[in-house]
N, CA, C and O atoms as a DFTB+ gen file, in Angstrom:
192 C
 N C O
     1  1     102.228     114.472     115.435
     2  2     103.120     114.896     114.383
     3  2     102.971     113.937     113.205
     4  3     103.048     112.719     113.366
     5  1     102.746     114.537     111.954
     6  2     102.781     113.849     111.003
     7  2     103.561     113.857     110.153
     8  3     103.765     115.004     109.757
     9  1     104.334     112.843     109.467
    10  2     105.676     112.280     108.257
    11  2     104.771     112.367     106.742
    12  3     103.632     112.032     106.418
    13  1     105.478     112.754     106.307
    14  2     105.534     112.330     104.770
    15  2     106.369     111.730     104.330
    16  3     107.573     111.886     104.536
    17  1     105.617     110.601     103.348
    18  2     107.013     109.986     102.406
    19  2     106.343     110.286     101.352
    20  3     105.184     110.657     101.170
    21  1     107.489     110.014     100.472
    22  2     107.068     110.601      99.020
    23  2     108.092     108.530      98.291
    24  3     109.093     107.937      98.694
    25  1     107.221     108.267      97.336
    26  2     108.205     106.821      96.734
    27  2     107.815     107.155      95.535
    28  3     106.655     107.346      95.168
    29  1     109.353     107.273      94.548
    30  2     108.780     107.463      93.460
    31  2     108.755     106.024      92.538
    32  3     109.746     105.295      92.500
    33  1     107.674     105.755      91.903
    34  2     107.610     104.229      90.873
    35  2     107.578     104.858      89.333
    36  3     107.305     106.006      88.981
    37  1     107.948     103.718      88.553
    38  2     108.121     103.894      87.336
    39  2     106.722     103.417      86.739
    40  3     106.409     103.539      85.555
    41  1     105.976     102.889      87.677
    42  2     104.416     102.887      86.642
    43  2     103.515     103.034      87.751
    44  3     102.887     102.089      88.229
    45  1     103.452     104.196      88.151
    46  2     102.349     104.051      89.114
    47  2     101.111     103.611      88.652
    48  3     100.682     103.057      89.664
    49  1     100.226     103.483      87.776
    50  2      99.147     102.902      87.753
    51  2      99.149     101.266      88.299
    52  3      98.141     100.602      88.543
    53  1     100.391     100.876      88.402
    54  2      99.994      99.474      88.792
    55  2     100.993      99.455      89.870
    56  3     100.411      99.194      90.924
    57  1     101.916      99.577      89.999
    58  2     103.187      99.578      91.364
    59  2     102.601     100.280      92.674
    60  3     102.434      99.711      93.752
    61  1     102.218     102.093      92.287
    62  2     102.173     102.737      93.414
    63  2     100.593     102.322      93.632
    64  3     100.465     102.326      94.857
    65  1      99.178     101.924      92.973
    66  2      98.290     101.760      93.338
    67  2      98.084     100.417      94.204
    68  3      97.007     100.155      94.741
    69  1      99.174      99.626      94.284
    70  2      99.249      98.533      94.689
    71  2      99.758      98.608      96.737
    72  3      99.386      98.031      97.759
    73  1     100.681      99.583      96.402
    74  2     101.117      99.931      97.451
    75  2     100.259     100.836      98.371
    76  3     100.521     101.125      99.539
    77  1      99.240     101.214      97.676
    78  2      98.380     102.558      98.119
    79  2      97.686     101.359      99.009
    80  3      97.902     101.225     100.213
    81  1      96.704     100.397      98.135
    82  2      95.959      99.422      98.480
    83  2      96.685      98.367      99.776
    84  3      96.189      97.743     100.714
    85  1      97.705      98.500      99.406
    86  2      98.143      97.580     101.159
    87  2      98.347      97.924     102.107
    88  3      98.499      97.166     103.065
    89  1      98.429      99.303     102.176
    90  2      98.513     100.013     103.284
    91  2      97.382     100.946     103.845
    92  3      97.347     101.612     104.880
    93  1      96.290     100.753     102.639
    94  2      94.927     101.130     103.355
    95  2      94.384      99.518     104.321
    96  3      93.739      99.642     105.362
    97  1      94.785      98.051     103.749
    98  2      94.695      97.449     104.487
    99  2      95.420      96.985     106.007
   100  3      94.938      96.366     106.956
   101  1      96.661      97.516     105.809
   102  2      97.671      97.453     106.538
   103  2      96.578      98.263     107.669
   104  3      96.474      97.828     108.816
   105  1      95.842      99.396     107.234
   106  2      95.311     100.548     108.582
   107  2      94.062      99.498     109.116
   108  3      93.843      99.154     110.277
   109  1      93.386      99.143     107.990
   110  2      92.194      98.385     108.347
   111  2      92.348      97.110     109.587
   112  3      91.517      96.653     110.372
   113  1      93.443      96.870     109.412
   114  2      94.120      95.536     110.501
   115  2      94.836      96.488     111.746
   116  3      95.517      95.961     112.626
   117  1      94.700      97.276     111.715
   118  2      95.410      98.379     112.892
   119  2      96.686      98.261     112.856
   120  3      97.261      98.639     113.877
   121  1      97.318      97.865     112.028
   122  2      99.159      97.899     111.582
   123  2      99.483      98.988     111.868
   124  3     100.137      99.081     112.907
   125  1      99.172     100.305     111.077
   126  2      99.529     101.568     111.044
   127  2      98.524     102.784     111.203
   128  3      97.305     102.817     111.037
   129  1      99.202     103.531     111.485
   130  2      97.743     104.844     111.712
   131  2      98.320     105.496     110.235
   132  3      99.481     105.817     109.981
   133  1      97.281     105.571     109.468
   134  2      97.431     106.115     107.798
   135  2      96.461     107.202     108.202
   136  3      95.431     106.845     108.775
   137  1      96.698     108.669     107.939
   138  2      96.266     109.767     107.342
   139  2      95.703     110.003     106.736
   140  3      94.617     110.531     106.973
   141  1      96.365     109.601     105.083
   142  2      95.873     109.768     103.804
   143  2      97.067     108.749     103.026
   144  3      98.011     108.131     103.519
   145  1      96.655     108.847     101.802
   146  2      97.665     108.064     100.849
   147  2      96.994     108.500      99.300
   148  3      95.810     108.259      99.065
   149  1      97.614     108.961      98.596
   150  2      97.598     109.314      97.361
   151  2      98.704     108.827      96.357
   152  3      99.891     108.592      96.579
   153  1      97.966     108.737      95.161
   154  2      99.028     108.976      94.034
   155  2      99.084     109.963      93.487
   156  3      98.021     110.532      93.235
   157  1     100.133     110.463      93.151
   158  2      99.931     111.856      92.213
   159  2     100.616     110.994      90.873
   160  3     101.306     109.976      90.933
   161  1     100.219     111.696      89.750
   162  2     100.894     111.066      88.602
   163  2     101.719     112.020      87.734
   164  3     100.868     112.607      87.064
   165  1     102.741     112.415      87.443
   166  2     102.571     114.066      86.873
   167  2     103.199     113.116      85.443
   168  3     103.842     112.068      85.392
   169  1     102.622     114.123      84.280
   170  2     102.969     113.502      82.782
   171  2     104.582     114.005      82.354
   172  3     104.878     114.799      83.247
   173  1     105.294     113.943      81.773
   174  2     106.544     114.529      81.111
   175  2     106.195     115.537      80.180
   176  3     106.535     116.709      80.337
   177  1     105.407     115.056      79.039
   178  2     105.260     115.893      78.064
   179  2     104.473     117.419      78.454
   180  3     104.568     118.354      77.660
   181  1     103.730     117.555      79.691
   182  2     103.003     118.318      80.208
   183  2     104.341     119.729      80.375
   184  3     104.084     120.855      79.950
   185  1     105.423     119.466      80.906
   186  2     106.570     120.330      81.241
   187  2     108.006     120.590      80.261
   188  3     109.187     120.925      80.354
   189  1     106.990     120.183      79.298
   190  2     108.302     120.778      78.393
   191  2     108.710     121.884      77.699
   192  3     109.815     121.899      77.155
């Protein structure tokens, strides 16, 4: 069975890519079994 989390950051280019990156190491050290891990970025001005 697989979870999703969803975390939302206020700058993902540097917050959520940071977090992406420690938890691909986190898998590499056998910490966690990771799936996948993405950022999505969605713009504001795109939905107005």
């Amino acid at each position: 069975m697989s979870t999703l989390v969803v975390i939302d950051y206020d700058d993902p280019y540097n917050e959520a890519q940071e977090v992406r990156l420690t938890l691909k190491k986190m898998q590499m050290d056998y910490l966690i079994d990771l799936e996948d891990a993405v950022v999505a970025v969605k713009k504001a001005e795109s939905f107005s």
